[in-house]
C-alpha positions, 0 to 999 in steps of 0.5 A, a space after each residue: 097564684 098571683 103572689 110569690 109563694 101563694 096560691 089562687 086558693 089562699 089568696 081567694 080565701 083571703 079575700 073572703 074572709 075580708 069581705 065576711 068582716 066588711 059585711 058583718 059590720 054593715 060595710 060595703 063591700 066590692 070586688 073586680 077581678 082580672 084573670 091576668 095570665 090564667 091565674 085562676 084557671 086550676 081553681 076547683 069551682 065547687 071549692 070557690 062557690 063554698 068559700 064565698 058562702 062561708 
């Protein structure tokens, strides 16, 4: 993962679960991402597509 002791997984999970609170009080919310030394290349796709759905 991109922190010490945390994976791709949680800090996607993270940031889903902050833009679900942006969206539900009518905030505006964005996102830019960098793949900076692979760090999101062991993320299983399906995984991804279902969080940010939730």
């Amino acid at each position: 993962g991109t922190l010490f002791k945390r994976s791709t997984i949680n800090i996607i999970g993270s940031i889903a679960y902050n833009i679900k609170d942006f969206l539900e009080y009518s905030l505006f919310a964005a996102l830019i991402t960098f793949d900076v030394k692979n760090a999101f290349n062991t993320i299983l796709i399906n995984y991804l597509i279902l969080r940010l759905k939730e």
